[in-house]
C-alpha positions in Angstrom: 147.2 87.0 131.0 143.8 88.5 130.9 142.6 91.3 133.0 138.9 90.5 133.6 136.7 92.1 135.8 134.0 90.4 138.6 130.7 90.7 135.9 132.7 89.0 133.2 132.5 85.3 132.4 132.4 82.2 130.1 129.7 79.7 129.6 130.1 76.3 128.0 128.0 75.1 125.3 126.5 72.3 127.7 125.4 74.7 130.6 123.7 76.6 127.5 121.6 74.0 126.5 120.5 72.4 129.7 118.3 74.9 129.6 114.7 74.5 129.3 113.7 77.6 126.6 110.8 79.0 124.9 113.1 80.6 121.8 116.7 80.4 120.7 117.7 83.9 122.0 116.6 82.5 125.7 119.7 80.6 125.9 121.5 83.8 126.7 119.6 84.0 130.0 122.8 82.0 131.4 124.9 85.0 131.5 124.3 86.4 134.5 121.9 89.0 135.3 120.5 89.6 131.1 116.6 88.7 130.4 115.9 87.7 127.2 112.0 88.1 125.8 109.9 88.9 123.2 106.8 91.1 122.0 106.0 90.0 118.7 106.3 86.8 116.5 108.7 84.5 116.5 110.6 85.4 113.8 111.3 88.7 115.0 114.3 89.8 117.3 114.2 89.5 120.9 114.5 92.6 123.5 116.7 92.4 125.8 116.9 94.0 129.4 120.0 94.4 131.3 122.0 96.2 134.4 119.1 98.7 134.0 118.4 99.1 130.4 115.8 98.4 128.2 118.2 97.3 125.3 115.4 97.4 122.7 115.8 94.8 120.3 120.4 95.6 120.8 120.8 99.0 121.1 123.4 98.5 123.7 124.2 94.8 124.1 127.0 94.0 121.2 126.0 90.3 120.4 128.7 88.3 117.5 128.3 84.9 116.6 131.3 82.7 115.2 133.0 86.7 114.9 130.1 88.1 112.9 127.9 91.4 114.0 124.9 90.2 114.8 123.8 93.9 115.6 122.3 95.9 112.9 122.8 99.4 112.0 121.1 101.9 110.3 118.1 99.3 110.4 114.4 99.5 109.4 113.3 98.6 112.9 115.8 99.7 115.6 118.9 100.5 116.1 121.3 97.6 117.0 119.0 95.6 115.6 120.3 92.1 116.8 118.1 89.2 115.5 119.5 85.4 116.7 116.7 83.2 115.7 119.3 81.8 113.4 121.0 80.4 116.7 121.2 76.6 117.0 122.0 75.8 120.4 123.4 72.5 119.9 126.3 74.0 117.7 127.7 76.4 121.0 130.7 75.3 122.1 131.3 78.7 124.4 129.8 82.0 125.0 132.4 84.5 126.0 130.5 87.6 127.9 131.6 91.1 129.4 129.4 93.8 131.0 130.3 97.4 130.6 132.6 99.3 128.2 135.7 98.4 129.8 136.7 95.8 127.1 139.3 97.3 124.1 137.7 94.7 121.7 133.9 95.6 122.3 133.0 98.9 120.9 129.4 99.9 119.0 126.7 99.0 121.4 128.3 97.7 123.7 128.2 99.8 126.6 125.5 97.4 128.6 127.8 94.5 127.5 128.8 92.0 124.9 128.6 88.5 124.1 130.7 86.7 122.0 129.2 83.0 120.7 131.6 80.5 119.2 130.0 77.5 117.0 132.1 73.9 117.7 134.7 72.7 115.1 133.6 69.6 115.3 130.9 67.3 117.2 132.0 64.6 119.9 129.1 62.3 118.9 126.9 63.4 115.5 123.3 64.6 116.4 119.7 63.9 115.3 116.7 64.9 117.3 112.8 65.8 117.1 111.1 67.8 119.5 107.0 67.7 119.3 105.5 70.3 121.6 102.0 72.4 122.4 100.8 74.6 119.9 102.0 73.2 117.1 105.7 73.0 117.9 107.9 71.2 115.6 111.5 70.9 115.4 114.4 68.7 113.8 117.9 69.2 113.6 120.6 67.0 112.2 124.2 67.8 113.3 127.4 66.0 112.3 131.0 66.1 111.7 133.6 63.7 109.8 137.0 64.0 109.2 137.9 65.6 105.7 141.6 65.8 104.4 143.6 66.9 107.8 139.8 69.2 108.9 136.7 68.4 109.9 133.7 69.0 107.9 130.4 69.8 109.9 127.2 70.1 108.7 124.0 71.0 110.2 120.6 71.2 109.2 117.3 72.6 111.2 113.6 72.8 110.5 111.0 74.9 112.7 107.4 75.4 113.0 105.3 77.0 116.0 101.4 78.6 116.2 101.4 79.7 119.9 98.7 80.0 121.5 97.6 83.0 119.7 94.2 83.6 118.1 95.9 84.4 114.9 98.7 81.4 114.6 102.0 82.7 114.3 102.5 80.0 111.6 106.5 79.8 112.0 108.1 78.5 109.1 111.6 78.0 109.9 114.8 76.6 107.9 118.5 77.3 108.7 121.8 75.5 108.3 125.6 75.5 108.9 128.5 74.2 106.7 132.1 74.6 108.5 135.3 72.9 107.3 138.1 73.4 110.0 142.1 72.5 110.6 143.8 72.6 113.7 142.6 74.8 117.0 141.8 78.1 117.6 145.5 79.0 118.4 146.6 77.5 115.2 144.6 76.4 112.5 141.6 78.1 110.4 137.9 77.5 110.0 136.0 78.9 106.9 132.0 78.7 107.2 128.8 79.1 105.8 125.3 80.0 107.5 122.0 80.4 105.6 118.3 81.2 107.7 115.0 82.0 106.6 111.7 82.5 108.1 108.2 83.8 108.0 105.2 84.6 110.2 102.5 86.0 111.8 102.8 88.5 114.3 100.3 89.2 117.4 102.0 92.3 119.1 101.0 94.5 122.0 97.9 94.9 122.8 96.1 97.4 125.0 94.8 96.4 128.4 90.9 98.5 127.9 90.9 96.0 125.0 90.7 92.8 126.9 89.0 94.6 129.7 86.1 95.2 127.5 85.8 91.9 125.8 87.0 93.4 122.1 89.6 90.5 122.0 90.7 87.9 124.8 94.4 87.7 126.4 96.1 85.7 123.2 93.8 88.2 120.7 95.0 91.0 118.1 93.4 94.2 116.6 95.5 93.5 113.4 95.5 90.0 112.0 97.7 91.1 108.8 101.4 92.3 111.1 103.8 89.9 110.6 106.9 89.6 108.7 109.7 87.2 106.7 113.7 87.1 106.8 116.7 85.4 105.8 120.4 85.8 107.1 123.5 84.2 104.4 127.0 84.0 105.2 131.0 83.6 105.0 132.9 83.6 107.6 136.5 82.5 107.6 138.9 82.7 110.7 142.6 82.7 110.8 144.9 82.1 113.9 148.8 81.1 114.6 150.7 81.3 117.7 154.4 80.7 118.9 156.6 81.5 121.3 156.3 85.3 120.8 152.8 85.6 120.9 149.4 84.7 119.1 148.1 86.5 115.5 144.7 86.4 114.7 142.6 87.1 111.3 138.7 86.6 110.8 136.8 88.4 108.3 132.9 87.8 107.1 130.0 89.1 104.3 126.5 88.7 105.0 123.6 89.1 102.8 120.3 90.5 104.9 116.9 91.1 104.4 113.7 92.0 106.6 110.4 92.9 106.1 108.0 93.8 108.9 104.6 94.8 108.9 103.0 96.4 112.7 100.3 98.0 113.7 101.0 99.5 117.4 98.2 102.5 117.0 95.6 100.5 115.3 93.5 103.7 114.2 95.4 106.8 116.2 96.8 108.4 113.0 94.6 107.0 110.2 91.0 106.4 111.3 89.6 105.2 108.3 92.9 103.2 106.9 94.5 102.0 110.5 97.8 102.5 111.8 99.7 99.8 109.8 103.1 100.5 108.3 106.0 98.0 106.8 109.5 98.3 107.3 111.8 97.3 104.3 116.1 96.2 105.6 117.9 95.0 102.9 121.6 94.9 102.9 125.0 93.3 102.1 127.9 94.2 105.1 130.9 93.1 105.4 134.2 93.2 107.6 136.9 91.8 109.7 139.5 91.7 112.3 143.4 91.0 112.9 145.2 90.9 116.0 148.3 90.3 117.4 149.1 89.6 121.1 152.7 90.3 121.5 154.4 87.8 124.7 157.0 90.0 126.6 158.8 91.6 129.8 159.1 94.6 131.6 162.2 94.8 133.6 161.4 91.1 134.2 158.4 91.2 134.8 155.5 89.3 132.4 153.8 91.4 130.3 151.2 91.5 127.0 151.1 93.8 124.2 147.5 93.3 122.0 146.5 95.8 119.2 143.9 94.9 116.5 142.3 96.5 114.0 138.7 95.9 113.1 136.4 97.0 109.8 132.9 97.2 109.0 131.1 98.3 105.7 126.7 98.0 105.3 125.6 98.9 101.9 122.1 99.4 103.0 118.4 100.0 101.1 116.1 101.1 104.5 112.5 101.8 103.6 109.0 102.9 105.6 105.5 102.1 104.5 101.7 102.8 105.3 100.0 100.2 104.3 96.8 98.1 105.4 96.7 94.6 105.5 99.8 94.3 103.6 98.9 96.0 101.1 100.7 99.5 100.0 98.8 102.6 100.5 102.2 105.1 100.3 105.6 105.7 100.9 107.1 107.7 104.3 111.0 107.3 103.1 112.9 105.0 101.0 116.5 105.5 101.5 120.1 104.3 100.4 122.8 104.5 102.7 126.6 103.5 102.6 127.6 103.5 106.3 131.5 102.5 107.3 133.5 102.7 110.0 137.2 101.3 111.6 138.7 101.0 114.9 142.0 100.4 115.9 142.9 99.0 119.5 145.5 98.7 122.1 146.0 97.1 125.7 149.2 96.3 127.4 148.9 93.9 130.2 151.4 93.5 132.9 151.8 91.1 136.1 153.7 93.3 138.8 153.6 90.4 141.3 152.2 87.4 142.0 149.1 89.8 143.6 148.6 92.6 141.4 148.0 92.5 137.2 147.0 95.9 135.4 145.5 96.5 131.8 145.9 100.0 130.3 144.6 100.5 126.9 142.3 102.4 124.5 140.2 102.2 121.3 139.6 105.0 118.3 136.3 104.4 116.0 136.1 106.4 113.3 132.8 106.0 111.3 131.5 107.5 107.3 127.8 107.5 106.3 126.5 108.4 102.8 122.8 108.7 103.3 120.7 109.4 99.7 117.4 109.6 100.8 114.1 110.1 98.6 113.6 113.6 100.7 116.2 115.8 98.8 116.8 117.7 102.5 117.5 114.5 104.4 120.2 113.3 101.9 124.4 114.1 103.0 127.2 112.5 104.4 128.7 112.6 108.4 131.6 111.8 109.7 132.2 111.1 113.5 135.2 109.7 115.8 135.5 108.8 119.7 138.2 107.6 121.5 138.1 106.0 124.5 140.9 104.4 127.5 140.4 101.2 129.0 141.5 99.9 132.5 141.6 97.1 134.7 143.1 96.2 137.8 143.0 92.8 139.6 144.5 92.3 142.9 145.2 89.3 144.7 144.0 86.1 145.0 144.3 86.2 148.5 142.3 83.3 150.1 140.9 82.2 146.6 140.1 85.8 146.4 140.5 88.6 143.6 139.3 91.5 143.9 138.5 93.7 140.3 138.8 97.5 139.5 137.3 98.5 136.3 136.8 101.9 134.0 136.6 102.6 130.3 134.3 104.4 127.7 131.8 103.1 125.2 129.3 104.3 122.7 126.6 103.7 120.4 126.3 104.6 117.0 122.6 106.5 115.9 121.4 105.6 112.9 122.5 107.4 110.0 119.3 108.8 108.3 118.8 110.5 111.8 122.0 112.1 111.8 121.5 113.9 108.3 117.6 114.1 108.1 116.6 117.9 108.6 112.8 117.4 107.6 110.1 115.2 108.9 109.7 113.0 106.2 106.1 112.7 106.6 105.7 115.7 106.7 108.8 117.9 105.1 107.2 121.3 106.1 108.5 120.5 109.8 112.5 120.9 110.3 113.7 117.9 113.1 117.3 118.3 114.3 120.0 116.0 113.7 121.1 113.3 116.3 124.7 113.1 117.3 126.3 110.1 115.0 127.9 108.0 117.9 127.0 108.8 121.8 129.7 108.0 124.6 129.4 106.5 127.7 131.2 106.3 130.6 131.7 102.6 132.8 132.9 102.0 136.5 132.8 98.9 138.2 134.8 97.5 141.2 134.1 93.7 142.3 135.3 90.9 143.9 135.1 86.9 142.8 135.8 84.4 145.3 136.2 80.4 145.0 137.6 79.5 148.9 134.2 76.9 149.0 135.3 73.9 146.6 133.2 74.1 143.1 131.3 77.4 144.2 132.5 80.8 142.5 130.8 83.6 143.6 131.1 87.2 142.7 129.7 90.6 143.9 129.9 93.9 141.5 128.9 97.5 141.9 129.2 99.5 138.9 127.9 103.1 137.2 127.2 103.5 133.6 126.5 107.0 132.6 125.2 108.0 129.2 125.5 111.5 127.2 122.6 113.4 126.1 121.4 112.3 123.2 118.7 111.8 119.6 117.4 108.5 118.9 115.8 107.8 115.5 112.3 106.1 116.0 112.6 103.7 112.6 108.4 103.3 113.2 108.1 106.9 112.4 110.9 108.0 110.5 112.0 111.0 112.9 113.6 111.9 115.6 113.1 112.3 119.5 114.9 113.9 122.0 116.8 111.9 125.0 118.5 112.8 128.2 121.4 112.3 129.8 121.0 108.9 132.1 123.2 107.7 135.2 123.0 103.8 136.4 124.5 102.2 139.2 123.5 99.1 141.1 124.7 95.5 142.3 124.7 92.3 140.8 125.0 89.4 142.8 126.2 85.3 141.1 126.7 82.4 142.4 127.7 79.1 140.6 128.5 75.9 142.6 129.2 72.5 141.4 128.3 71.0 144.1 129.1 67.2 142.8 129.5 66.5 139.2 126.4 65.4 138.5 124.0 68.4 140.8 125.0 72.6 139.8 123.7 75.4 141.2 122.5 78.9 140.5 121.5 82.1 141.8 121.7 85.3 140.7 120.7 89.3 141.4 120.9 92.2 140.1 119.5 95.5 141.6 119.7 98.7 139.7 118.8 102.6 140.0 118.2 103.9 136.5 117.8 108.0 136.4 117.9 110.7 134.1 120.6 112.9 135.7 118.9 116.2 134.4 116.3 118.1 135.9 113.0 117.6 134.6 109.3 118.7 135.4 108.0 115.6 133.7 110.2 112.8 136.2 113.3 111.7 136.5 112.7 107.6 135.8 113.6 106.2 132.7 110.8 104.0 131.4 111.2 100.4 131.2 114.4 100.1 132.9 113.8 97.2 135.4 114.8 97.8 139.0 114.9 94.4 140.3 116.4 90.8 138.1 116.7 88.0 139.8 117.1 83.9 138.5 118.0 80.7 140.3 119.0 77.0 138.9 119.0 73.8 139.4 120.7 71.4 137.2 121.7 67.4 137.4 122.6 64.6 135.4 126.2 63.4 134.0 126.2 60.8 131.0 123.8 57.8 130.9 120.6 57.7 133.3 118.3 60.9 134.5 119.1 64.0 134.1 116.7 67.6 134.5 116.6 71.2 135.1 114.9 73.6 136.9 114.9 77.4 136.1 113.5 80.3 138.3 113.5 84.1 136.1 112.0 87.2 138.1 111.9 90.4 136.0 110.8 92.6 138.3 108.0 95.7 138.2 109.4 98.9 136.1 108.3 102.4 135.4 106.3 102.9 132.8 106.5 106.7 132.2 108.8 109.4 133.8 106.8 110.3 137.0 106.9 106.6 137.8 102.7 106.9 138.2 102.4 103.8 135.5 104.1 100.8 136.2 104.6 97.4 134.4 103.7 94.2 136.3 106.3 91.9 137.7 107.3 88.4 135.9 107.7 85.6 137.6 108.4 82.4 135.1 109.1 78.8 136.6 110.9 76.3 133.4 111.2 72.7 134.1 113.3 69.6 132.1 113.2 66.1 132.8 115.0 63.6 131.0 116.6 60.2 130.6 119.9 59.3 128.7 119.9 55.7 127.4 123.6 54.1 127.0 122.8 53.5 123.0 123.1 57.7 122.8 119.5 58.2 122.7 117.8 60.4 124.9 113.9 61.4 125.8 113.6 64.7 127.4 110.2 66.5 128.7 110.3 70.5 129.2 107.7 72.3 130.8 107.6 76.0 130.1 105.9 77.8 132.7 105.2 75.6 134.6 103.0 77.2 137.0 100.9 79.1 134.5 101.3 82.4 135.7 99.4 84.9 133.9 102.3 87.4 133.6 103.7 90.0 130.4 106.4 89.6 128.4 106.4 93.0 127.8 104.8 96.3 128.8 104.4 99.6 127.3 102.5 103.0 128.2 101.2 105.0 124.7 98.2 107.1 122.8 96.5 104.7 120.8 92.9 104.8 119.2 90.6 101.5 119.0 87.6 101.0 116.5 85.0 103.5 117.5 87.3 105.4 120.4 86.6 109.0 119.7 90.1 110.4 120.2 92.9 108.6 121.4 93.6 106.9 124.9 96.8 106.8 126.6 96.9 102.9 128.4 99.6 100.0 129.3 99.9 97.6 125.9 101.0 94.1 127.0 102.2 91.1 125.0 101.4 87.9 127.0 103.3 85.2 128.4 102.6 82.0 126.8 100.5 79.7 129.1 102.1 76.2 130.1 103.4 74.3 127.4 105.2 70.9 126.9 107.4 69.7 124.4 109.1 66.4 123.9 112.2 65.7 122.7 113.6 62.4 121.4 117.7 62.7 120.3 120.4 60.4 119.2 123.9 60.8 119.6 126.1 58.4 118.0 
């Protein structure tokens, strides 16, 4: 008996991977209303935009994968962290997603939204493909599943390289695979699994727009041929579930081993004219956790009725560290820190149907987190404590006419990272005091929608919602201090539509439209930078079984202020993906993607900053842009048998 809302949703594995993509993390572009890009190699986290946010690299979309965090706190990079270039495609069986903070089981950064991706048990038909593609794309992945005992065993294996089209190559070397052994169902039964990633690259970030302008480099250039970086991701994962006639109980618990280096240059020569900009970030950690749940089947005076409450755990034992260096080489040390950071939540929702036209959700969650920061600054070392609770409710009313019509509100928050919260120096410079962020920030969610499915195998849905956000400190992990934030109010509409209009042709269309504001008074504007106004995607997708099959995928990420006043803006992106494809009826397949396909010269990303070329007497404050690739082609040959 769930209690939803209209912006909330599931996707199956197969409408995930009939699209046409660039990167893993562009699969995610299904759920409704989220852009998914990147400004930097491939090995490195996407950013993500929605409802109005700029959500950095995760700061406030919570992302898990098989019931693991993929969001990092406390990170070298940024907060939230949430890196899912370990993501094969082919293994989704289901990606569960909500929007807003209205969800008892969603809590650190999840106040944009959440998604929740669940690998497959087992595989209908085993898998082996190769995909050849422009630049110096190269993929395989081998996929399969055999009985074992009274489980399934399933094993998968995938290789990656990619160049891009940039001056530098990104030289993508890619290798990650998945080992799962699973009995019974995800009501009853248990999984236990095991994930290991690495990769290395090179890196062409942002660069300034004077710089092309003047001929210094072309579109696809750098000023710093050394940035790039390397990871690896390890895990266990086990999952636990039974069910009966009084309800359903639910265990999962996971460690992961983590490691990142990055080296970037985003200044080139602004703070070091003779040495350059150039710094390397250092995340090494082991974290661990769990969950366990129990959904308790009842009445209320006759009437049906759930009781959930879980508990949920999460421990990082983290090393964090921030170099200058030049050409990845070491020059000196701006912090090297330890930090224990812990934190537990406990849950509750109670669920009733009242009649056969009205079902409510009341609930709440409590957080309580611990961070133990010893830094190599003396003053920035201590410990913080910090707790937030925060009610959930839902109300859905009807269907009336294959209508329901949704009432949501709840609390959120994000966690800061924890050097921020103790730090009372500028490490680079201890003579200057900073202040102390706040250790977790709340929001505040409402949302009222409707969903209707009167036309046969079209759901649409309409939301208007407001997220507000607390004043707040973020820590800037490229510098090692602090900056001040204000208080921010969003509210805007998002507008889906699905239809399945045979079983063989789907279609899509989506918008969202938001007004992002600081909702303090300020001389300097009232805009927040980067938070798109307009999102808007459409879809077109066909085939069933044996003979053609193909896509077609429209993604409009509109203009966006740039700085406060709203005088600098960002261009808009307008990106056309194509698939065609045929499906033999000995399992083997040849597909074609075309990634933009009409070549539009457009930015993946755009920022406004001070930075200092070669020669540039003092610094210059301009847009810095990371390119969209130009129109690519890949090939793809798979079996299934």
């Amino acid at each position: 008996m769930t209690v939803n809302s209209a912006s909330a949703g599931i996707i199956s594995g197969a409408q995930l991977n009939s699209r046409p993509v660039t990167r893993p993390g562009e699969v995610l572009e299904e759920v409704p209303g989220l852009i998914v890009t990147q400004h930097s190699g491939e090995g490195k986290a996407n950013q993500f935009f929605l409802r109005g946010f700029n959500l950095d690299h995760g700061t406030d979309i919570a992302i898990h994968v098989d019931g693991m965090p993929v969001n990092m706190r406390t990170h070298a990079h940024g907060q939230g962290y949430a890196d899912l270039n370990f993501l094969i495609p082919e293994l989704v069986g289901a990606v569960e997603f909500h929007k807003g903070p209205y969800f008892v089981r969603d809590g650190d950064f999840a106040s944009a939204g959440s998604v929740r991706i669940d690998y497959l048990d087992k595989l209908d038909r085993n898998i082996a493909l190769t995909t050849l593609g422009s630049f110096g794309f190269k993929r395989g992945l081998s996929a399969a599943s055999v009985p074992l005992g009274t489980g399934n065993l399933l094993v998968a294996g995938e290789a990656q390289t990619y160049d891009g089209p940039w001056v530098v190559p990104d030289a993508l070397r890619k290798l990650n695979g998945v080992a799962r052994y699973s009995q019974g169902t995800a009501t009853d039964g248990f999984a236990v699994t095991g994930m290991a990633y690495w990769s290395k690259w090179n890196a062409t970030n942002q660069i300034p727009e004077r710089a092309v302008a003047e001929g210094i480099i072309g579109r696809y250039g750098t000023l710093d041929p050394t940035d790039g970086g390397d990871t690896g991701r390890f895990s266990l994962s086990g999952r636990w579930s039974q069910s009966g006639a009084g309800g359903i109980t639910r265990a999962s618990a996971y460690v992961i081993r983590y490691q990142m280096n990055l080296w970037n240059n985003f200044t080139y020569f602004l703070n070091d004219p003779v040495n350059g900009d150039q710094f390397r970030q250092r995340d090494a950690r082991v974290l661990g956790g769990g969950e366990i749940s129990r959904v308790f089947q009842g009445d209320l005076f006759g009437l049906p009725m759930e009781n959930e409450i879980g508990v949920q755990t999460r421990t990082d034992d983290i090393r964090v560290g921030l170099f200058n260096t030049t050409a990845r080489q070491y020059r000196s040390t701006v912090l090297d820190d330890r930090v224990l950071e812990a934190s537990a939540a406990f849950y509750y929702e109670n669920r009733v149907r009242w009649t056969d036209w009205l079902r409510t959700s009341v609930g709440f969650r409590a957080d309580g987190y611990y961070a133990d920061v010893r830094s190599d600054t003396a003053a920035n070392s201590g410990r913080a404590r910090d707790g937030i609770v925060n009610p959930k409710l839902g109300v859905v009313f009807g269907p009336w006419a294959d209508t329901e019509i949704y009432l949501n509100y709840g609390g959120g928050f994000h966690s800061n990272d924890a050097r921020g919260v103790t730090a009372t120096v500028d490490p680079a410079s201890p003579l200057f005091n900073i202040s102390r962020s706040p250790f977790l920030v709340p929001s505040t969610g409402y949302e009222v929608g409707i969903r209707n499915r009167s036309i046969a195998g079209l759901e649409t849905s309409l939301a208007l919602f407001r997220l507000d956000f607390a004043s707040e400190n973020l820590f800037q992990g490229d510098t090692g201090t602090t900056e001040p934030s204000r208080p921010t109010r969003r509210f805007g509409i998002e507008w889906s539509n699905h239809y399945a209009l045979t079983p063989w042709l789907r279609l899509e269309g989506d918008l969202t439209i938001t007004n992002a504001r600081f909702s303090d008074r300020d001389p300097v504007g009232q805009r927040v930078p980067e938070a798109p106004t307009t999102i808007a995607s459409a879809g077109v997708t066909f085939g069933k079984g044996q003979g053609w099959f193909g896509s077609l995928r429209f993604r409009y990420f509109g203009p966006r202020p740039l700085i406060e006043d709203n005088s600098v803006r960002s261009k808009p992106t307008a990106l056309l993906n194509g698939r065609i494809g045929y499906a033999f009826d000995n399992g083997v397949s040849l597909a074609l993607d075309v990634l933009n396909l009409t070549n539009a010269r457009a930015d993946q990303i755009t920022y406004y900053y001070e930075s200092r070329l070669p020669g540039e007497a003092a610094a210059v404050a301009d847009r810095h842009f990371h390119p969209v690739e130009p129109t690519a082609v890949r090939l793809t040959l798979a079996g299934r048998f």
